[in-house]
N, C-alpha and C positions, 0 to 999 in steps of 0.2 A: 490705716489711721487717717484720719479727717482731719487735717490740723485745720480748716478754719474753723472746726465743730469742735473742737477739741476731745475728739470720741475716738476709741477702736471702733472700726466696724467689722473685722472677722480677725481669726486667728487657728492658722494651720499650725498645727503642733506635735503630729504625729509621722509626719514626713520621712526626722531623721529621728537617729537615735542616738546622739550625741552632740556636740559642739557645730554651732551653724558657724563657717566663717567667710560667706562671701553670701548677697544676695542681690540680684537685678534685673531689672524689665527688660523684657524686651523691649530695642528702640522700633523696632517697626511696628509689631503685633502685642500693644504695652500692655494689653490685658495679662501677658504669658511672663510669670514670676519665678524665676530661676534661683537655687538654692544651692551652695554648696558646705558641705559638712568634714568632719573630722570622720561620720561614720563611711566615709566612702564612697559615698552616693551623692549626684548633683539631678536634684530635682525639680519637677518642672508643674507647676499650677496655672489654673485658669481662674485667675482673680472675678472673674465674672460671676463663678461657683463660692456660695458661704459654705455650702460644703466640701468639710477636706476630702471625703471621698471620692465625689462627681468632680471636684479644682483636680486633683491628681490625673496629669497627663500623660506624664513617663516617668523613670527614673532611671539613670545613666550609672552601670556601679563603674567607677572611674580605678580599681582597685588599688589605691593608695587614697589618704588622708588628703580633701580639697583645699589646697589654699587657696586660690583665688582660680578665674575664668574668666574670657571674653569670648562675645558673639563676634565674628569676623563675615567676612564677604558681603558683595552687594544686596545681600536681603537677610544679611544675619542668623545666615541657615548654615553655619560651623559653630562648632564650639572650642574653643581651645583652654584645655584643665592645664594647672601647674598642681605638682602636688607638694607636701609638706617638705618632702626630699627634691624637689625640684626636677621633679618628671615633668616631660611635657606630652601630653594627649590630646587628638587632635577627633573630634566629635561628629557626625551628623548630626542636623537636625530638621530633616524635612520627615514630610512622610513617608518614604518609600525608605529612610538610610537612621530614621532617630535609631540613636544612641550605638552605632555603628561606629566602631575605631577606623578612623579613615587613615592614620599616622600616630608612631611613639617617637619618644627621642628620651630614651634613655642616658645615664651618665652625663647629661649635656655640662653638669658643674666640673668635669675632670675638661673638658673642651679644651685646646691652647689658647683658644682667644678669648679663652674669660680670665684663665690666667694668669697672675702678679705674683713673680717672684713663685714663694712657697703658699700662697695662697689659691683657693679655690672660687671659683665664680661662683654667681647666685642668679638664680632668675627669679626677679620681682614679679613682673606682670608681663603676658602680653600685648601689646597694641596693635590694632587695626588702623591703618592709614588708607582712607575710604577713595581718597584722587587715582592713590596708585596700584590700590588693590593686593600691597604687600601687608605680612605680618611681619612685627620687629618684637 
């Protein structure tokens, strides 16, 4: 979308096949448009391409429902899925390793340190903290 033209100028729409509920550029390579769905799958365009064909770069099946994701490491070449159920999947994304599970953390909501009382943790989001090169 052009907002000072006040126009669309393209629209990918056959990507997913359900609920889209996270989307974001790349900070480094912003031309590359990361998508993640309800159908499973977090996908990856080349906004460069008006075609959704030739934009369709990969597609990552994350096997559970995407809630959200962050690009982590010094050139944003990981990806880390949370899913609906609060799985956590841990992504390549260069050339040699896209869409390669580098790491799972299952169960992490039973963990003791999310723990209160009879209640169960939640994981919102990931963060990337770029000085020290941790995920939190």
């Amino acid at each position: 979308f052009d907002v000072g033209q006040g126009k669309r100028l393209t629209v990918y729409k056959d990507c997913h096949t359900d609920t889209i509920n996270k989307v974001r550029f790349h900070p480094v390579e912003t031309s590359r448009l990361f998508s993640g769905s309800v159908d499973n799958l977090i996908a990856l365009l080349n906004t460069d391409e008006a075609k959704e064909d030739a934009a369709l770069l990969g597609v990552i099946p994350n096997e559970e429902c995407v809630q959200s994701f962050t690009l982590v490491g010094p050139d944003r070449n990981t990806l880390c899925s949370v899913s609906t159920t609060e799985q956590v999947r841990i992504w390549g994304l260069g050339n040699d390793d896209f869409g390669t599970r580098r790491a799972e953390f299952l169960g992490i909501r039973e963990h003791p340190l999310l723990a209160r009382e009879d209640s169960l943790g939640y994981v919102v989001e990931t963060f990337y903290d770029q000085p020290s090169g941790q995920v939190f």
